[in-house]
N, C-alpha and C positions, 0 to 999 in steps of 0.2 A: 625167359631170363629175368626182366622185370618183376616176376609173376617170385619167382622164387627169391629172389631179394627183397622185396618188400614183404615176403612172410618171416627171413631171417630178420630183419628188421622188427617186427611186432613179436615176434620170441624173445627178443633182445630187451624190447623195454619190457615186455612180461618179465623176464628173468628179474631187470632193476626194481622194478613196483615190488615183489615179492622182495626181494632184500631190504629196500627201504620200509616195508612196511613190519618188518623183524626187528630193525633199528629202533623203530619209534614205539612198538609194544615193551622192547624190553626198556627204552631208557625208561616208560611211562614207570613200569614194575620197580624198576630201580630206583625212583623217586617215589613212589606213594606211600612209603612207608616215611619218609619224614613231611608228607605233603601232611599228610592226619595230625602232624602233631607242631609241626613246628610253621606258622603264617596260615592257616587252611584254606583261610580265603583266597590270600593271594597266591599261595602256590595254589589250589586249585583250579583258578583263572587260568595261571599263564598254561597247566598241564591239560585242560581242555582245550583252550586257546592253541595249544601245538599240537592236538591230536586232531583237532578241527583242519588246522589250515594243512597238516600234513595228509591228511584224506582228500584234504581237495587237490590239494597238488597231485598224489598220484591219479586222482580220476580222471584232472585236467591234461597230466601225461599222457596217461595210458587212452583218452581219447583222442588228442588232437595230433599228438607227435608220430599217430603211427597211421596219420592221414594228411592231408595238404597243412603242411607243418603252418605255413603263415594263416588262412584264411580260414582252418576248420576249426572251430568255438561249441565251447560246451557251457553251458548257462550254469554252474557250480562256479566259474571263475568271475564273473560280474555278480553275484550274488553276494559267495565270500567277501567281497571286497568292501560293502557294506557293515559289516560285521567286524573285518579286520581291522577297517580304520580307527573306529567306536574304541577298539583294543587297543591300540597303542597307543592312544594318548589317554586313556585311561591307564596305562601301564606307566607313563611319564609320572602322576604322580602319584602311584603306588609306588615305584621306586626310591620316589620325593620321601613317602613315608618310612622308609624302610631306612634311607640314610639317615632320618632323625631319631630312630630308633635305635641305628648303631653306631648315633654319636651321642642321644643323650646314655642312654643306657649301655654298655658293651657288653653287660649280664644277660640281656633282653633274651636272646635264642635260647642259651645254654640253662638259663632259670625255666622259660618255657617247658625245655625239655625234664627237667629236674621234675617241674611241679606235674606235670602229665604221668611218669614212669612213680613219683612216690610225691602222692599231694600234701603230706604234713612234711616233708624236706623242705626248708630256705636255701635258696640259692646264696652265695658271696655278694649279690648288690642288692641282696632285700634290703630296706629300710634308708642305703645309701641316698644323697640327696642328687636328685636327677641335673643334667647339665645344661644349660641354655639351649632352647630350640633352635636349629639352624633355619634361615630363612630360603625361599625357595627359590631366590636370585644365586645364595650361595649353593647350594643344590647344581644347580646350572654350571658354575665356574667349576667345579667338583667334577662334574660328568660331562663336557659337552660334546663329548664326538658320542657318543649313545645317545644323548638328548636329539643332537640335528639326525641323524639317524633316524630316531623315531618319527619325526618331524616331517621327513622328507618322504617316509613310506607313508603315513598314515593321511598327509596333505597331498604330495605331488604324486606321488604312486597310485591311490586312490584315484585321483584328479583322470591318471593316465588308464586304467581300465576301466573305468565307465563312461567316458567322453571323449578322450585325445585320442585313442588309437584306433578308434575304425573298425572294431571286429578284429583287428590282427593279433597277431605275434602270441596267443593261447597259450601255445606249449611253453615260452619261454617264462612267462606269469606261472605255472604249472609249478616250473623249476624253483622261481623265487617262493610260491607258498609251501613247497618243500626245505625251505630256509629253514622252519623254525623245527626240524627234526634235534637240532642240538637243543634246544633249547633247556629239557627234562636234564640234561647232564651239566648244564651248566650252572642252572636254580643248584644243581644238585652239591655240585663244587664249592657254591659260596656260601651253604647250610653246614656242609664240613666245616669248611675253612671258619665260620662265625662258632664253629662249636672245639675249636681250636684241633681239628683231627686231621692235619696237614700231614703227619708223618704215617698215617696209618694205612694198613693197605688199600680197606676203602677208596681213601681217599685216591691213593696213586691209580687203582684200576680205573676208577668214576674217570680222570684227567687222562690216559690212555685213549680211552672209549672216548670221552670228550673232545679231543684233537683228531681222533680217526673220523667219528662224525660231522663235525667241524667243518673236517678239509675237502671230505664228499660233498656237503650238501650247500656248502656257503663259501667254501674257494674255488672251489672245481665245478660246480652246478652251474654258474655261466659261462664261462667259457665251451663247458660240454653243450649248451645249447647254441652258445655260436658255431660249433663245429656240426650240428642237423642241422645249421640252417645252410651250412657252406655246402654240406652234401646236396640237400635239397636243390639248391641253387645252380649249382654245378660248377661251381668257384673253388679257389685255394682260399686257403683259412685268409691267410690276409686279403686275399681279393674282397673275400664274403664281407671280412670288419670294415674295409675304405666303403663297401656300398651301402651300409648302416648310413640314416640320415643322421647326423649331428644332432639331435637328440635325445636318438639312443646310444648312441655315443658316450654321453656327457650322464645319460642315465645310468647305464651298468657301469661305468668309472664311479658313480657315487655309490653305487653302493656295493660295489667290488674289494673299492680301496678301503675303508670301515673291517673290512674281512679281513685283508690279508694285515691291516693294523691289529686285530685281535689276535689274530690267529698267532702273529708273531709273540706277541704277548702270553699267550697261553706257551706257545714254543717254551720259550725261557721260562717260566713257569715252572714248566714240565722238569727242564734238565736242571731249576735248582734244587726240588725236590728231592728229584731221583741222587742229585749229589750228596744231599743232606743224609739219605736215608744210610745211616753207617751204625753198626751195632756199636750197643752200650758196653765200655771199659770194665773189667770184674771191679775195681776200682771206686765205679758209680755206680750210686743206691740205685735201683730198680724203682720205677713208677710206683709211685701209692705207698714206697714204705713209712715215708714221713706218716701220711694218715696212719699206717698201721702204729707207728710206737707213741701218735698220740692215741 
C-alpha cells in the first residue's frame, strides 16, 4: 500500500514538472521577441536568470519531494543560491536604472523600439531636453516593498540555504526558485504598458497568463509545500504550520505577504483593463486617422 502511494505520489510531481516546465518555455517565447529589442541586456539577465532558477527548482522538486521531503538535498539548490544572490541585488539596481530611464526620458522604450523596426525614424522625444536624474534614495521611497524583497531573498535567503538550515527543508527552496516562473510575463507587461499597448489584446492575454502564473507558482507554491510537509509528517495542515520553528514561520510570512500584496495589485489591474476595454463609438475617429489626413 505504501509502495503504491508513493509511486502515485512521484507521477504527481512528474505530472507538475512537466506543466511548470511548459509555463516557463512558453512565457520565455513570449518575451524574446521584445527581449532583442527593447533593454537586451537587462531583459536578457532577468529571462536567463528565470530559466536558470526555474530548472533548478524543478530538479530540486522532482528530486527531493518525491523522497524524505525534509532531509533529502540535491546539490543544484546550494549551488543556485550562489548565483541567485549575485542576481538580485544586481537586479536592485538595474531596476534603479530603469526608473531613471522612465523618468528622465518616457520616449526611452517606445523610441527604442521605433529606431530598431525603422533606424532613420525620430521618435517624439528626440532632441527633447532630458529631465533631472532621480537619485537612488528616491528610487528606494518609489519602490520599497520590491526593494526589501529583493533584499531579504538575496541576504537573508541566501544566508538560510547555505548555513542556517542544516541540510533541510530542499523541496520547499525547490518551490521558492520556481518563484521566478512569472517573472518572463511580468518583464513582459511592463514593456507593453512603457509602449502604451494597455488596451491591446496582447497585452490582456500577457496579464491573463500573468495572474494564472502568478497565483501557481508565488501564491499557492508555499502553502502547497506546507501541505507535503503535513502529509509527510502525518499532521493536519494546521497541526504541521504550529510545528514550524518560528523562523520559518516569520520566513514564509515575508515572503508570502509581498505576493499576495502583488498579486492583488495585478487583480485590480486586470479587472480595470478588462473594464476599459469597450469598443470605439462610429462617432470616434479610428486610431491613426489623425496621422493619415496629416
Amino acid at each position: 500500500m505504501e509502495l503504491t502511494i508513493s509511486k502515485l505520489q512521484m507521477r504527481h510531481h512528474r505530472v507538475m514538472m512537466c506543466v511548470l516546465t511548459a509555463f516557463n518555455v512558453s512565457a520565455l517565447a513570449a518575451a524574446i521577441n521584445l527581449v532583442l529589442v527593447l533593454d537586451p541586456e537587462d531583459r536578457l539577465v532577468s529571462a536567463v536568470q528565470a530559466a536558470f532558477s526555474c530548472v533548478t527548482g524543478a530538479v530540486v522538486c522532482a528530486w527531493s519531494c518525491t523522497r524524505d521531503l525534509m532531509r533529502t538535498s540535491h546539490f543544484m539548490s546550494e549551488a543556485y543560491a550562489w548565483f541567485g544572490a549575485a542576481y538580485f541585488f544586481y537586479d536592485i539596481w538595474s531596476m534603479y536604472m530603469v526608473y531613471v530611464h522612465m523618468t528622465t526620458n518616457s520616449e526611452y522604450f517606445r523610441s527604442k523600439l521605433r529606431r530598431a523596426s525603422k533606424p532613420d525614424a525620430l521618435s517624439a522625444g528626440d532632441g527633447a531636453p532630458a529631465a533631472r536624474r532621480p537619485s537612488f534614495l528616491a528610487y528606494c521611497r518609489h519602490e520599497p516593498v520590491i526593494l526589501m524583497h529583493h533584499l531579504f531573498i538575496g541576504g537573508f535567503g541566501f544566508l538560510v540555504i547555505v548555513h542556517l538550515r542544516g541540510g533541510l527543508g530542499d523541496c520547499v527552496f525547490g518551490f521558492v526558485y520556481l518563484m521566478e516562473l512569472s517573472t518572463p510575463f511580468v518583464s513582459l507587461r511592463g514593456v507593453l504598458s512603457r509602449l502604451r499597448l494597455k488596451r491591446s489584446r496582447a497585452y490582456v492575454l500577457n496579464g491573463l497568463a500573468m495572474l494564472l502564473a502568478f497565483l501557481l507558482c508565488r501564491v499557492l507554491a508555499l502553502p502547497y509545500a506546507c501541505l507535503l510537509y503535513a502529509r509527510a509528517a502525518g499532521l493536519s495542515y494546521a497541526d504541521a504550520l504550529r510545528s514550524l520553528p518560528a523562523g520559518c514561520k516569520l520566513s514564509i510570512g515575508a515572503l508570502l505577504l509581498p505576493q499576495l500584496y502583488w498579486f492583488y495589485l495585478m487583480s485590480a489591474g486586470a479587472v480595470k483593463v478588462l473594464r476599459a476595454r469597450e469598443p470605439p463609438t462610429s462617432a470616434e475617429p479610428a486610431a491613426g486617422d489623425a496621422d493619415k489626413r496629416s
